[in-house]
Backbone bond lengths (Angstrom), bond angles and torsions (degrees), N, CA, C in turn:
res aa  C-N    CA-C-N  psi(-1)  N-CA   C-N-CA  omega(-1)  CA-C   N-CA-C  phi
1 X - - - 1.460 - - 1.528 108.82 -
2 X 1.273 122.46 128.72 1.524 123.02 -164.38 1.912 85.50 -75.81
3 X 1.354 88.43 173.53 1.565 118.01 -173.75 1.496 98.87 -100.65
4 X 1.371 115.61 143.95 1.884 125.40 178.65 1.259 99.43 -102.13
5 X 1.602 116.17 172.07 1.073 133.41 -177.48 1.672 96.21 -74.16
6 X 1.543 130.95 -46.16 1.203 134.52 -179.65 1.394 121.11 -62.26
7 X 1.349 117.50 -44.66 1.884 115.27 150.64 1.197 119.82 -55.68
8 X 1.132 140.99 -27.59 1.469 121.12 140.74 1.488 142.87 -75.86
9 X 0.931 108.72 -15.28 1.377 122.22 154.18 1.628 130.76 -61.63
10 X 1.531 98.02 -47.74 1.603 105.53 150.23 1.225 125.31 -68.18
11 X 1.226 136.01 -25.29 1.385 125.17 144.47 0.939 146.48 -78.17
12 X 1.203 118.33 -29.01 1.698 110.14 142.15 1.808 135.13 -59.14
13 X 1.262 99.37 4.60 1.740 111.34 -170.15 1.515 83.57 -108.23
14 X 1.350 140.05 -25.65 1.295 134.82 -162.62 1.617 88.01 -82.14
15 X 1.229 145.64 -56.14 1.698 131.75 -176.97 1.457 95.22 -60.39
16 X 1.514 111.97 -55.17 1.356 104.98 -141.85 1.587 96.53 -112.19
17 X 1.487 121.36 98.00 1.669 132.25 -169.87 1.609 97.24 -61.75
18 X 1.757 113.29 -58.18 1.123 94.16 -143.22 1.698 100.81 -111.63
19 X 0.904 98.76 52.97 1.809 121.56 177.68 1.594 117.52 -81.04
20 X 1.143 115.60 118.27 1.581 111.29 151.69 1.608 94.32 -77.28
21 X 1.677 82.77 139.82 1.468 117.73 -179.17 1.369 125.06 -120.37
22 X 1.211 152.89 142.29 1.648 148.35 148.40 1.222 125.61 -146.67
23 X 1.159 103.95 118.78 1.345 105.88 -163.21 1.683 106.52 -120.06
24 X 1.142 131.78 105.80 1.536 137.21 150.59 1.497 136.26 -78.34
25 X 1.471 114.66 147.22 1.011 122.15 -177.09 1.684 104.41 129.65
26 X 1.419 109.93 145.08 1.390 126.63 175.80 1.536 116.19 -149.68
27 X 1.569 128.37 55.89 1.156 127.94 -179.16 1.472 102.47 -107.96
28 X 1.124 92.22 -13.65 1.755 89.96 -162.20 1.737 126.08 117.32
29 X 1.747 94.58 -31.11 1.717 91.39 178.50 1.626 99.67 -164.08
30 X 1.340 119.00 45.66 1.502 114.70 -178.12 1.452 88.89 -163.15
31 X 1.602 126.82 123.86 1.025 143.51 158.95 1.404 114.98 -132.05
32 X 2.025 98.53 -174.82 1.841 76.64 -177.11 2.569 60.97 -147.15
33 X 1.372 94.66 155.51 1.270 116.38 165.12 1.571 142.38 -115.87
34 X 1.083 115.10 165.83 1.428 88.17 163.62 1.725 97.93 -142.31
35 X 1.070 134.05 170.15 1.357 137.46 -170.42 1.032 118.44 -149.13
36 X 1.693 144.76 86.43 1.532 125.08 -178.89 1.467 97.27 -105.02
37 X 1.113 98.79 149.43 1.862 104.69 169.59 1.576 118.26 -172.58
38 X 1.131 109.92 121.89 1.216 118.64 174.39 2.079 128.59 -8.31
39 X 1.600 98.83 -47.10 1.421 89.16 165.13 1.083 124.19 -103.18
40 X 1.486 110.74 56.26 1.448 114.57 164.78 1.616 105.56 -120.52
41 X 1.345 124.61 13.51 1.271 122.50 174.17 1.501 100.93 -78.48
42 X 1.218 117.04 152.65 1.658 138.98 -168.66 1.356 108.73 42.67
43 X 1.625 126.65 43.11 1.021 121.44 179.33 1.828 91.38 -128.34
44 X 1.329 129.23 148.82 1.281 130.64 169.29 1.245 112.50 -87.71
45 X 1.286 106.20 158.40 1.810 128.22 -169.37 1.394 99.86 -46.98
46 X 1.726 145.14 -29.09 1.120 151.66 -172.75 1.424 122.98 -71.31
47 X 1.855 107.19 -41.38 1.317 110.35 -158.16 1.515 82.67 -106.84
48 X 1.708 132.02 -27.83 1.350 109.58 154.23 1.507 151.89 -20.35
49 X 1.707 88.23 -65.91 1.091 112.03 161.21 2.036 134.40 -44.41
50 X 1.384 93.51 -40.49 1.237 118.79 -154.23 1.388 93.69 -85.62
51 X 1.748 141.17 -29.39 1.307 168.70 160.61 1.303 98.92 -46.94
52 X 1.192 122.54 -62.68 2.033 115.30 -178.80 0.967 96.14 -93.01
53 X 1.176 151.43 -2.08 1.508 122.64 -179.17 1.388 94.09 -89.90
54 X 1.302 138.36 -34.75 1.422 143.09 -179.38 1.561 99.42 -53.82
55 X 1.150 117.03 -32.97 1.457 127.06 -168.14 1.598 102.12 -67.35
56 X 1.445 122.55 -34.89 1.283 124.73 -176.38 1.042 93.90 -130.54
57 X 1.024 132.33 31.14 1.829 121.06 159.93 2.008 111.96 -59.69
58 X 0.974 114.15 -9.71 1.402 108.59 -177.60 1.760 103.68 -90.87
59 X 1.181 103.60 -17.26 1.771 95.39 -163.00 1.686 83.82 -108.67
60 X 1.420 130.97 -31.13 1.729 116.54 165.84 1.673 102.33 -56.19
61 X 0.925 132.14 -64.68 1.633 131.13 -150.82 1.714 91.95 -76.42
62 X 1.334 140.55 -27.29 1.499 116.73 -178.53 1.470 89.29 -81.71
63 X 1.600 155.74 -29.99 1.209 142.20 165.61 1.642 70.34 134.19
64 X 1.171 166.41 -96.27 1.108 156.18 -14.97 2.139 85.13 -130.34
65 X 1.432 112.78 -21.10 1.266 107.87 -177.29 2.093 83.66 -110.00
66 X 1.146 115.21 142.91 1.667 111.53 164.73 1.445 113.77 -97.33
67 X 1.088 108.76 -41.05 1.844 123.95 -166.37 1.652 120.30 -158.91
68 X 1.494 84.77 128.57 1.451 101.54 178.74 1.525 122.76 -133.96
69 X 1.502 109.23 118.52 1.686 101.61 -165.12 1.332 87.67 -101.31
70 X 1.685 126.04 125.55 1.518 131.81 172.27 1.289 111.55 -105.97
71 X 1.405 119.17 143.83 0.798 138.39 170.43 1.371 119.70 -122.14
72 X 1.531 120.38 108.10 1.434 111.39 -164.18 1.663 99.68 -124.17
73 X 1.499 120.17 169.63 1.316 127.66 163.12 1.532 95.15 173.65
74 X 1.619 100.78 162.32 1.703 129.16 167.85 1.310 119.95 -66.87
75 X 1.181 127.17 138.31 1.545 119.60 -176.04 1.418 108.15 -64.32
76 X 1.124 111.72 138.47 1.645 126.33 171.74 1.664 130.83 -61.47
């Protein structure tokens, strides 16, 4: 069963509670996100990154997610 834009969204809201979130895409396994949240200030675009993807690292490694373009940063 492909993965929704909203199952990932709920899993990324499960690390990160108090996150604005958006997540696009409806193919089934290619989205693109965006993520701002508070503990990503003094952190670089790398270890950001590296923070939600851990968040769905279970649904990348069974294949069940294919691609995810993130877009992360700290609220302004």
């Amino acid at each position: 069963m492909p993965i929704t834009a909203h199952e990932i969204e709920s899993l990324i809201r499960e690390t990160f509670p108090d996150a604005q979130i958006a997540v696009e895409g409806n193919d089934g396994a290619h989205f693109a996100a965006t993520v701002t949240d508070e503990s990503f200030r003094g952190k670089n675009r790398v270890q950001q990154q590296r923070a939600v993807m851990a968040a769905i690292k279970e649904k990348v490694d069974s294949g069940e997610l294919h691609a995810l373009a993130l877009t992360t940063k700290a609220p302004e």
